[in-house]
N, C-alpha and C positions, 0 to 999 in steps of 0.2 A: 505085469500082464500075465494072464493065465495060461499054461503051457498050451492046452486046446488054442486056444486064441490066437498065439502066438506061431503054433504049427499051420494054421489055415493062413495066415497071413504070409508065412515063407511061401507055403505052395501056390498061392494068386501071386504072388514077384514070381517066382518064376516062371510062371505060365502066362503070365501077359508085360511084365516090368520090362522082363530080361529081353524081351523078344520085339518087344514096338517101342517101350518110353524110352530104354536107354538109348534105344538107335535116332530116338528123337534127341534125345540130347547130345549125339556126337554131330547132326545134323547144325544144331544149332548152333554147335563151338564153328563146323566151317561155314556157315550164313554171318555170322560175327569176327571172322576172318582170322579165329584162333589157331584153326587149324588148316592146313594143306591138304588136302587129300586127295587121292587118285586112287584109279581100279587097284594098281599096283601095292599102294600104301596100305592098302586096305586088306588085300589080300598076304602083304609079309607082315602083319601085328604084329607081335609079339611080348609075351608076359613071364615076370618071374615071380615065381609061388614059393614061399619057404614056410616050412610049418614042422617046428619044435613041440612035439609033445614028449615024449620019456627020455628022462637027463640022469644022469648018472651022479645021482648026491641030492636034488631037488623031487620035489614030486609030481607025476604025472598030470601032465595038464587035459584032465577030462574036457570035455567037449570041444576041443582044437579039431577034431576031424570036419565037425559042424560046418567050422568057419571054412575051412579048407574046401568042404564039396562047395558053399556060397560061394566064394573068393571064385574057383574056377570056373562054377557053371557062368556065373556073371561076366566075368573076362573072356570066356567061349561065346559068350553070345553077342558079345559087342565085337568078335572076328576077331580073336586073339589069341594065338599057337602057346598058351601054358608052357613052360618049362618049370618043370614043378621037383622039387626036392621035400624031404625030409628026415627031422632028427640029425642033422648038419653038427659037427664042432664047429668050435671059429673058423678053424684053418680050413672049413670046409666050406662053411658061408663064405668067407674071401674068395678062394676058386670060384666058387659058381657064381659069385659076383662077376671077377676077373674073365671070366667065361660067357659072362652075358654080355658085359661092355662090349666084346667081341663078335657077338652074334652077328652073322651073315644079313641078316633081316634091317639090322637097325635103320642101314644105310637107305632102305626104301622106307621102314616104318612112317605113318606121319604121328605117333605116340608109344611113351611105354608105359606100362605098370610092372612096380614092385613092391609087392607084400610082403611082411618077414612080422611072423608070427611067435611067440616063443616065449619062458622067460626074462627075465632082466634084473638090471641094477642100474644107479648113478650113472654109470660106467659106460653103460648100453644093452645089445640085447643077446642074452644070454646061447651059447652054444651046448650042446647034450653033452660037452666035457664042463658044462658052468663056468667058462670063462668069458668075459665079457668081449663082444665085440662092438666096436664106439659106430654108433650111427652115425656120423660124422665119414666115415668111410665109404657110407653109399651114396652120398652127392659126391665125395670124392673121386668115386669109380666112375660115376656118370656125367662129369662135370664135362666142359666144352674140350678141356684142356685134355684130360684122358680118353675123352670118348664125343672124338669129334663128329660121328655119325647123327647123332643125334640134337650137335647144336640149332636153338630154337626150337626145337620140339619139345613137345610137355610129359613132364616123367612125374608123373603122379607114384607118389609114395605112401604106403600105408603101412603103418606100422602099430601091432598092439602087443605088448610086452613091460614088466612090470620095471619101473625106475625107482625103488623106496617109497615109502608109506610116509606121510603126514607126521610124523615122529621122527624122522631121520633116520629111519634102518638104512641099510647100505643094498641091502636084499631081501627081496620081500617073497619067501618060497611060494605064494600061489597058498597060502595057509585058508583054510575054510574057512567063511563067513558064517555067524547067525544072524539073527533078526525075525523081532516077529510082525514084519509088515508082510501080510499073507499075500498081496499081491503082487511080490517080486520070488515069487515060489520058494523054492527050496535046493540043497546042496548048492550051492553058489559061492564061489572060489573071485579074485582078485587079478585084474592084468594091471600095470601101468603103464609108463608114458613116456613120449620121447617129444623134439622139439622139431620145427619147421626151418628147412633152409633155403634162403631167396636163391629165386629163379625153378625153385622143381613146388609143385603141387603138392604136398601134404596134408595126410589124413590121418588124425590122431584120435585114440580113444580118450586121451584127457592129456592135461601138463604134467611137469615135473614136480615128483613129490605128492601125487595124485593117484587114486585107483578108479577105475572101473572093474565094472561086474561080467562075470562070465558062469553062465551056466552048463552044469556039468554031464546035462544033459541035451541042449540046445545052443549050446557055442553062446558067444558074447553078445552082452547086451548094444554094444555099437554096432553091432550087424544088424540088432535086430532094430535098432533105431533107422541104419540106412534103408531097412526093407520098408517099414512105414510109412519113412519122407520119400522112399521114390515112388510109393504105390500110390499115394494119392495126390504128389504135386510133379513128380519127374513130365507131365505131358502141359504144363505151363509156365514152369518154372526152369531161369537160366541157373545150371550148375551149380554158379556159385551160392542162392541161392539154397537151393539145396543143401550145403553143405552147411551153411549158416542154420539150416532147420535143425539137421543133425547136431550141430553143435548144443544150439538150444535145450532139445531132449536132454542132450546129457549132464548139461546145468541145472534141468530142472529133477531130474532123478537124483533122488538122497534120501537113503533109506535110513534110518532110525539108528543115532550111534555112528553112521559113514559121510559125518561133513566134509570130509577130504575129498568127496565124489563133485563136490563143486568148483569143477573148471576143467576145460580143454584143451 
């Protein structure tokens, strides 16, 4: 898509998506009896924001700030108090993990979201000292069992950060792409992938051993996929839905030389 294109399109999401569809679609999840919700629930949200761009040994992940102002203004407008971090070690994402589990909020919340943007490997997703933290840890943190505030409520996870390349690297530093498919523009860097665990909501930019694309001037191409499907089906279509569309997009995006970009 062409960066013009692509900029006029963020700015209609956030000027009509953010502000009527999606509130049509929290609408829908409580008419479908997903969610509980009250003044109360509504008015304690609460969201956790993590966003790893400059690492100590890897390279600077251009356009992360991108994703980061979508990520928030999106969770701000569906009524959700951001707790927002960045450039975390591990031991730092655990805390503000360990910290959120805890938040005063949960017990009213009728939803969470947690985004952790950054980095990665096999392993998981990477901290600004590059050592891996296992995703595994963040259903751990929010499971029934550690964090019973939120038993039965839907913790929507998103996570875009890079798990190995199609080759088996172990780590894949965010290294520059070419390509001369002119309609996926230019300077364009690499995120990967992590996996879904039952009972939380996950949102993945691709599987394991998989890359997607991120532009290093417009943030990732899965953002700009979820700006698309919700700008023109978020007011008819149920969630899941939706998420099935995004998925799509990103099966059908494969640029010349990146067959590893097929799957999610």
């Amino acid at each position: 898509m062409a960066e013009k294109e692509f900029a006029r399109l963020r700015a209609e999401f956030m000027s009509t998506v953010s502000q009527k569809n999606l509130k049509q679609l929290l609408e829908a999840l409580v008419t479908d009896g997903i969610l509980n919700v009250t003044e109360e629930s509504i008015s304690k949200r609460v969201a956790l924001l993590i966003t790893n761009k400059t690492f100590n040994g890897y390279s600077t992940r251009h356009g992360a700030e991108k994703d980061e102002y979508e990520m928030h203004c999106m969770l701000a407008d569906l009524g959700y108090d951001v707790v927002k971090y960045r450039n975390l070690t591990v031991k730092e994402i655990e805390k503000a993990l360990q910290k959120f589990s805890k938040h005063p909020h949960l017990v009213h919340t009728d939803s969470v979201f947690v985004v952790i943007m950054s980095h990665g490997s096999l392993k998981g997703v990477c901290g600004t000292d590059c050592k891996p933290f296992e995703i595994e840890n963040i259903y751990k943190s929010l499971n029934t069992e550690n964090c019973p505030a939120l038993h039965n409520k839907p913790k929507v996870i998103i996570i875009q950060a890079c798990r190995g390349g199609q080759a088996g690297s172990v780590v894949l530093h965010d290294e520059v792409l070419t390509t001369d498919n002119t309609t996926i523009g230019i300077n364009i860097e690499t995120d990967a992938v992590v996996h879904k665990e039952k009972d939380f909501i996950s949102l993945l930019s691709c599987t394991p051993n998989t890359t997607s694309y991120r532009d290093e001037s417009y943030g990732s191409y899965f953002i700009q996929y979820i700006v698309e499907v919700f700008k023109e089906f978020a007011d008819v279509d149920h969630i899941e839905e939706l998420f099935r569309k995004v998925m799509m997009s990103c099966l059908l995006f494969n640029p010349k030389g990146h067959a590893a970009l097929r799957g999610i």
